[in-house]
C-alpha positions, 0 to 999 in steps of 0.5 A, a space after each residue: 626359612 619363612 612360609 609367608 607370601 607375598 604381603 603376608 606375615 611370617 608364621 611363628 609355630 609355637 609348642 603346647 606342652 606347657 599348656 597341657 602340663 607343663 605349667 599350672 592350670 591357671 597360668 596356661 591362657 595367660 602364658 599363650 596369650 602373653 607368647 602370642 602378643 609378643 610374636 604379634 608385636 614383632 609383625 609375624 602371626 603366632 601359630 600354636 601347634 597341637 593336635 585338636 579331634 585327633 588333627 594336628 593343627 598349626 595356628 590353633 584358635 582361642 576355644 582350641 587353646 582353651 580345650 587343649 589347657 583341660 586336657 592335661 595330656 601331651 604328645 611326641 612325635 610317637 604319639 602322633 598316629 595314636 592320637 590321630 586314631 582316637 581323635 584324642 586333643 594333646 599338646 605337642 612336646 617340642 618335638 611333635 611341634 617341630 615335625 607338624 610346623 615343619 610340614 606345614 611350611 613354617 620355618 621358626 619354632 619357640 619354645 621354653 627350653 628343649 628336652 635332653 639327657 636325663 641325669 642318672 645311673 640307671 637305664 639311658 632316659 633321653 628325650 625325643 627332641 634330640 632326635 627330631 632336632 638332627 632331623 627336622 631343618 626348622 629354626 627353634 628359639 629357646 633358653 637352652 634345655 631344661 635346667 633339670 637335665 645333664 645339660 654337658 651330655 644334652 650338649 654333647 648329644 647334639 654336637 654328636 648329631 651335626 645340630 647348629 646351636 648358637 647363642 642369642 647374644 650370649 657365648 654360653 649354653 643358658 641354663 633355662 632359668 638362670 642366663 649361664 651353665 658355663 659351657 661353651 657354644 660354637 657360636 653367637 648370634 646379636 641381631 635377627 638378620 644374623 640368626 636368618 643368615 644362619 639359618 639360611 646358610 644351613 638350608 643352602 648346604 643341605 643340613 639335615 637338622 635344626 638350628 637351635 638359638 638359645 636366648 638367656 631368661 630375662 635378667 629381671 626373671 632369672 632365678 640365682 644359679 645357686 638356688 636353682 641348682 640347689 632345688 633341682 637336686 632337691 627335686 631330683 632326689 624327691 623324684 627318685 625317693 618317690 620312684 617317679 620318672 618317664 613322662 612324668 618326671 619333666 612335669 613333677 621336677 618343673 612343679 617340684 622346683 617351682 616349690 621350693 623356689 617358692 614360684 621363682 623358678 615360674 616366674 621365669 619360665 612365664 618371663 623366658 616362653 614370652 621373651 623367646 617367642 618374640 625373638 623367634 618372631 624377629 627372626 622369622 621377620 629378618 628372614 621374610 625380609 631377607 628372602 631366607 
């Protein structure tokens, strides 16, 4: 699971998007800065992955960060050989990151919540994570999928795909930014070395896909289900009255709901990007030590 040598600390790839769009210009740096500290204190180096000149990098430098935080532009994994044949700068969706991180040789990814099935009645809108999630053997540490998505048919998509989710010390789905959506996991993990021992085991048996551990928001900066609920079926509503979706429908819910929450719904996600970098990084540690 880990890509460290002899002596050397386990990297810990960590995702771009929210420096590119998914949060707002002023809380970028901060927010990388707060990811990287909490990964550093757990003893693994913090490798944030983007594409820098059209180059996918992972363990881009602060002047590398600084210029992806002006881009405003994000790619997945089909945008990869656009960028590269523009030399273009791009943050990485969750799943460009885990396609880079993992040919890279790192084995444990964070984030803040992955991408899933969008709600509604019109033409399927499914996010490209899923996919790379059923195809890429990582380790990625996240508050469940955003709150904005039908998070019973996300869930289901990945049951579907043979995708290991577990809870970190929970037994339900999180729901990003409040800690409980009430559906059910396979599983739970409590320690890091329980979360390296899975991972492992599923390297052994030859899974194809990821494991997902989905870490609850910080109690202290969770938003109340209710008002979060409430505000993101404001936000939906808005999104469909203004006829906004495809790419840019994840970035106006987030800033939508983050609106009527009156920044809430920020405050946790800064609080839940920080907190589960540091629990990526534990894990990552757990399984150098463990030889996982």
């Amino acid at each position: 699971m880990s890509d460290a040598g002899p002596g050397a600390r386990p990297r810990v790839a960590l995702e771009t998007a929210f420096l590119t769009s998914g949060l707002p210009q002023g809380e970028r740096l901060p927010a990388a800065e707060a990811m990287a500290r909490q990964v550093e204190r757990r003893g693994a180096e913090p490798a944030f992955v983007g594409v820098v000149g059209g180059e996918p990098v992972v363990g881009i430098d602060r002047a590398g960060l600084e210029r992806l935080s002006r881009v405003g532009g994000k790619a997945s994994t089909r945008d990869l050989p656009l960028a590269a044949a523009r030399g273009a700068d791009a943050g990485t969706t969750v799943a460009a990151t885990l396609f880079i991180a993992y040919r890279a040789g790192v084995g444990v990814a964070a984030t803040g919540g992955i991408g899933g099935v969008h709600p509604g009645d019109g033409p399927l809108d499914e996010s490209a994570d899923l996919l790379e999630l059923a195809r890429t053997p990582i380790v990625i540490v996240c508050s469940g999928a955003k709150a904005i998505l039908d998070l019973p048919a996300t869930l289901e998509r990945l049951e579907t795909q043979g995708v290991t989710v577990v809870g970190w010390r929970t037994d339900e789905l999180p729901a990003f930014w409040w800690a409980a959506s009430g559906l059910s996991l396979p599983g739970r993990v409590d320690e890091p070395e329980d979360a390296a021992e899975v991972a492992r085991a599923a390297r052994e048996l030859g899974l194809p896909g990821a494991v997902v551990i989905c870490v609850p928001p910080p109690p202290e900066a969770a938003l109340d289900p209710e008002e979060g609920e409430r505000a993101v079926a404001r936000a939906d509503a808005d999104a469909k009255d203004l006829g906004i979706g495809g790419p840019d429908l994840t970035p106006f819910l987030l800033a939508r709901v983050a609106e009527l929450t009156e920044g809430r719904s920020l405050r946790a996600n800064l609080a839940l990007l920080a907190n589960n970098a540091g629990v990526a990084a534990e894990i990552a540690t757990a399984g150098a030590a463990g030889g996982a």
